[in-house]
Structures are given as structure tokens and as C-alpha cells.
C-alpha positions as CSV (number, residue, x, y, z in Angstrom):
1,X,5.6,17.0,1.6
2,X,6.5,17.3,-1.5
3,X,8.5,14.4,-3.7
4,X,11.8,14.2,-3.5
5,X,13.1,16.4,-6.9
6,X,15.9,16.0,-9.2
7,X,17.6,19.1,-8.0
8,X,17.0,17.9,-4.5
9,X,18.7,14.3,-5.3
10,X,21.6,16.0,-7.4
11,X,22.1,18.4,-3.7
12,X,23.0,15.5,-2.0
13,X,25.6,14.6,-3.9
14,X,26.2,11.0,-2.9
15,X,25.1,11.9,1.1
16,X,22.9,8.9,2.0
17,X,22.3,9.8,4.8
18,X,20.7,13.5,3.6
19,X,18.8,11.3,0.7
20,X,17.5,8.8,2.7
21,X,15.5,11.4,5.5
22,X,14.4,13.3,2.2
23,X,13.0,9.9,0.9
24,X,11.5,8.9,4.2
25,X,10.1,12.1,4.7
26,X,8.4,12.0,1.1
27,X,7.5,8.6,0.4
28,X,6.9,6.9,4.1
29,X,3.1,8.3,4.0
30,X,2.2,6.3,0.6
31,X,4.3,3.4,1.7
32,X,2.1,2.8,4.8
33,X,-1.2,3.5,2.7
34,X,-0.2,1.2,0.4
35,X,0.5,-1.5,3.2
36,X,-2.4,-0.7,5.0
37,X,-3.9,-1.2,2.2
38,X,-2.7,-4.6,1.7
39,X,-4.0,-5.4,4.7
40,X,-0.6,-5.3,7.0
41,X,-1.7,-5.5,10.3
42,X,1.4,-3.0,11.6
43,X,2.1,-0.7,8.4
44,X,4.2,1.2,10.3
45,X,6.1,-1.0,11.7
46,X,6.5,-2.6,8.2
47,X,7.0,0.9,6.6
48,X,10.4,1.1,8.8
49,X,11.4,-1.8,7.5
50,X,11.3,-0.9,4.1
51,X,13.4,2.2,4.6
52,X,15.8,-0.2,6.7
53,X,16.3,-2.2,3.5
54,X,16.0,0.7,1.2
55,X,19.0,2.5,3.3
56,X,22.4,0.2,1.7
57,X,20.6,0.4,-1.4
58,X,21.1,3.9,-1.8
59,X,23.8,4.4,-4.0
60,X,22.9,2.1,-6.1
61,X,19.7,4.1,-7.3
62,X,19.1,5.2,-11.0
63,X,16.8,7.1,-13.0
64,X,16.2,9.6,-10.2
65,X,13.3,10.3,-8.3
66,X,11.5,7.5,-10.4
67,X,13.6,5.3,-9.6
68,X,14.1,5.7,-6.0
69,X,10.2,5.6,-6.1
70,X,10.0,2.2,-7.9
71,X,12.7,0.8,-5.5
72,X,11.0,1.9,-2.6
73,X,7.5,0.1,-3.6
74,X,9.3,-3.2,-4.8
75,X,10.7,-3.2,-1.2
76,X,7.2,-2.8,0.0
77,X,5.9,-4.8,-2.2
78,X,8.0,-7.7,-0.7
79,X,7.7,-7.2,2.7
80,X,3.8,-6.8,1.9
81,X,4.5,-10.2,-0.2
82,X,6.2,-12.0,2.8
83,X,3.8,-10.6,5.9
84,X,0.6,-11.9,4.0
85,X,3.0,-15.7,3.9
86,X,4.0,-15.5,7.8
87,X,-0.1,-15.1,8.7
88,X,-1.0,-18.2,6.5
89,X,1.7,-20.2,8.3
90,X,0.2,-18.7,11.8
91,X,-2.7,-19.7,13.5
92,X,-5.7,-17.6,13.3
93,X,-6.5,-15.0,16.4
94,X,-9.3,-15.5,18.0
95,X,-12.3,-13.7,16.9
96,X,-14.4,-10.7,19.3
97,X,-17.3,-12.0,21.1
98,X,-19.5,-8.5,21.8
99,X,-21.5,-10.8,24.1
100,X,-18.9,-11.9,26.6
101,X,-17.3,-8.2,26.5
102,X,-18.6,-6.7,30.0
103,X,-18.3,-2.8,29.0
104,X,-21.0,-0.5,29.2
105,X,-19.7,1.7,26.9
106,X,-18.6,1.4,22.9
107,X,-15.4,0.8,22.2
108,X,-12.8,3.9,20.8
109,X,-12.3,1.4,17.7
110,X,-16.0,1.3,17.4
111,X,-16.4,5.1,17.5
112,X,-13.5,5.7,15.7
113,X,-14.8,3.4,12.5
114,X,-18.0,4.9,12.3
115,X,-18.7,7.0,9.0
116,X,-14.7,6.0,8.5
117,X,-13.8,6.7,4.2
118,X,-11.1,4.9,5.1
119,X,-12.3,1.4,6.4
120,X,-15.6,1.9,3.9
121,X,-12.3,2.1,0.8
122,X,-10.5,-0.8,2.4
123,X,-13.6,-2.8,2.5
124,X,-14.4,-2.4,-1.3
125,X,-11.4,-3.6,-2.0
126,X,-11.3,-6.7,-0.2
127,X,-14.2,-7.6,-2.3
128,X,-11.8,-7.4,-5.2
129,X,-9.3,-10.8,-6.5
130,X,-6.1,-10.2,-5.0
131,X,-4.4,-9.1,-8.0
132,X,-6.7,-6.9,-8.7
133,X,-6.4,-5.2,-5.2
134,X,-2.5,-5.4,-6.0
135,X,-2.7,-3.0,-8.9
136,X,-5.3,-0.5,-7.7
137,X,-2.6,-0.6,-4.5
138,X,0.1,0.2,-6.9
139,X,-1.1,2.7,-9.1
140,X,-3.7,4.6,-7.2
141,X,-2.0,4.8,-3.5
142,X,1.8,4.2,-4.6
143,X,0.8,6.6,-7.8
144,X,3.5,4.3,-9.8
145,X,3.1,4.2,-13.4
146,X,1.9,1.4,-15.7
147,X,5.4,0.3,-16.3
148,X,6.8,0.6,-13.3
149,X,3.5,-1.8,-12.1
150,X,4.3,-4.0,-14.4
151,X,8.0,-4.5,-13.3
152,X,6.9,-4.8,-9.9
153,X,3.8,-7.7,-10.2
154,X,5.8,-9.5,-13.1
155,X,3.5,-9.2,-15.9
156,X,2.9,-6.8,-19.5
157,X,1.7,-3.6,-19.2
158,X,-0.9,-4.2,-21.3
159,X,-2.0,-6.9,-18.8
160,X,-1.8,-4.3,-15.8
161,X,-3.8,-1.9,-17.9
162,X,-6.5,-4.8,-18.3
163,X,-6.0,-5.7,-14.7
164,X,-6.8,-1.6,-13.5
165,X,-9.8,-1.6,-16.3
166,X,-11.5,-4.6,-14.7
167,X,-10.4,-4.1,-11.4
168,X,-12.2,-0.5,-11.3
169,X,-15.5,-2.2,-13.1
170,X,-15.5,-4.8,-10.4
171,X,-15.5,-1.6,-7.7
172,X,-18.4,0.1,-9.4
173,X,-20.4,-2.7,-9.8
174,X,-19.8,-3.1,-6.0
175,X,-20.9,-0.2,-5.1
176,X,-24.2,-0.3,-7.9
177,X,-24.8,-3.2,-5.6
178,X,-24.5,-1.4,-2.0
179,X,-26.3,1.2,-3.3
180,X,-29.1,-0.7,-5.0
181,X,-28.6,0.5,-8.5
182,X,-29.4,-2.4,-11.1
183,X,-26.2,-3.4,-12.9
């Protein structure tokens, strides 16, 4: 679906309730990208939770669709911010042992990974720092601007610009590597 657009935010005309299935409906897709991304283990569940907190914050929202848009990712982005704290302060699950599993046939996870673009992505960037994951999250799946980045991680836009630059020379060299290309 497409955004949510200026004319569409003006129609409302202060209905939250109309505003807020309009934002759902447009921005709930990148918002679980992004914290899939991030490496959420329920993004759905932590999607939902963003619109929960997004929903009294409603009519409080400036600069139109960008703005609802930046609001929506700083919510994420602190939900994605306080999920990766609750799993350091947790014990560790206990790893898959293949050998002690007593099916004869592959698992659907298995099957359903193979060939995957979207585990191969995910797994390039988990070779990243975690900052640099952060931005490529931001700008490339949230499609935020360099600004809005900035407001969001706490830092210059010329140092999220910098960030993105080497962040996306660290990924190619990466994938030089997997493919065997010299560097």
C-alpha cells in the first residue's frame, strides 16, 4: 500500500482512529522488516506494540507524513533498543542438536530457508558492527532520511553518512569474500 499522503492525513481531520489504520496499514510492513531485521525474535508481535504506543501519540504529530514516519521508527527503534536488553539479561536457549532429533524427514524451517534472499541478507548483516547494521536498518528498510537517522541514533548527519559509506564497503567486501573475489 501506498504511504499515507498529505491529502490523506488532512481527510482525517483530527480522527485517530481513521489515521492510525491508515498508518498501520502503510507503515506495519517496514516496521516488521526493520525489526526482523534487528534481529527481534517476534517482529510481529513487537510491531503491535509500536502501533500500541504510536496510537496516544497521534495528535501530537507534526510535519505530516514525515513525521508520522519518523515517530513510528523511533518507537521501533526503542522497542528494538529494549528487546535486544531483555535477551542479554535472559539466559541463553538451548541450542539444536540434528543428532538427537529422531525425524526422518527435513524440517519445514529447513526447506523453507533454503535458497532464502531473505535469511542470505540478514546474515550479511550480522557480519556488520552493530551500528552499522542500525543505519543500513534505518535507511534502507525504514527508507528514513539522513536526518531523520540521525535524530533517531543520536549522532551528525555527516556521521550517519560515514556510518552508511563504510557500512556498505564492509557488505561488499563480504560478499568479495563469499564469492572469492580478491579484495
Amino acid at each position: 500500500m501506498d504511504p499515507i499522503t498529505e491529502d490523506l492525513m488532512a481527510a482525517s481531520h483530527g480522527d485517530a482512529g481513521w489515521l492510525f489504520n491508515a498508518a498501520y496499514r502503510s507503515f506495519s510492513p517496514a516496521v516488521a522488516g526493520y525489526l526482523r531485521a534487528g534481529g527481534v525474535e517476534d517482529p510481529e508481535g513487537v510491531t503491535h506494540d509500536v502501533f500500541l504506543a504510536l496510537y496516544p501519540r497521534l495528535k501530537a504529530v507534526h510535519g505530516g507524513t514525515q513525521g508520522l514516519r519518523v515517530l513510528i521508527f523511533s518507537i521501533a527503534h526503542a522497542r528494538l533498543v529494549d528487546n535486544h536488553r531483555r535477551r542479554h539479561r535472559t539466559p541463553a536457549p538451548a541450542e539444536y542438536d540434528p543428532g538427537r532429533d529422531g525425524r526422518l524427514s527435513a524440517s519445514a524451517e529447513d526447506e523453507a530457508l533454503d535458497g532464502n534472499a531473505e535469511a542470505n541478507a540478514l546474515a550479511l548483516l550480522e557480519g556488520l558492527r552493530e551500528d552499522h547494521r542500525e543505519v543500513l536498518r534505518l535507511r534502507i528498510i525504514a527508507e528514513l532520511s539522513v536526518n531523520d537517522v540521525a535524530c533517531i541514533m543520536q549522532k551528525s548527519p555527516g556521521a550517519i553518512t560515514q556510518l552508511q559509506h563504510r557500512a556498505m564497503a564492509s557488505l561488499r567486501n563480504q560478499l568479495r569474500a563469499k564469492n572469492g573475489v580478491p579484495t
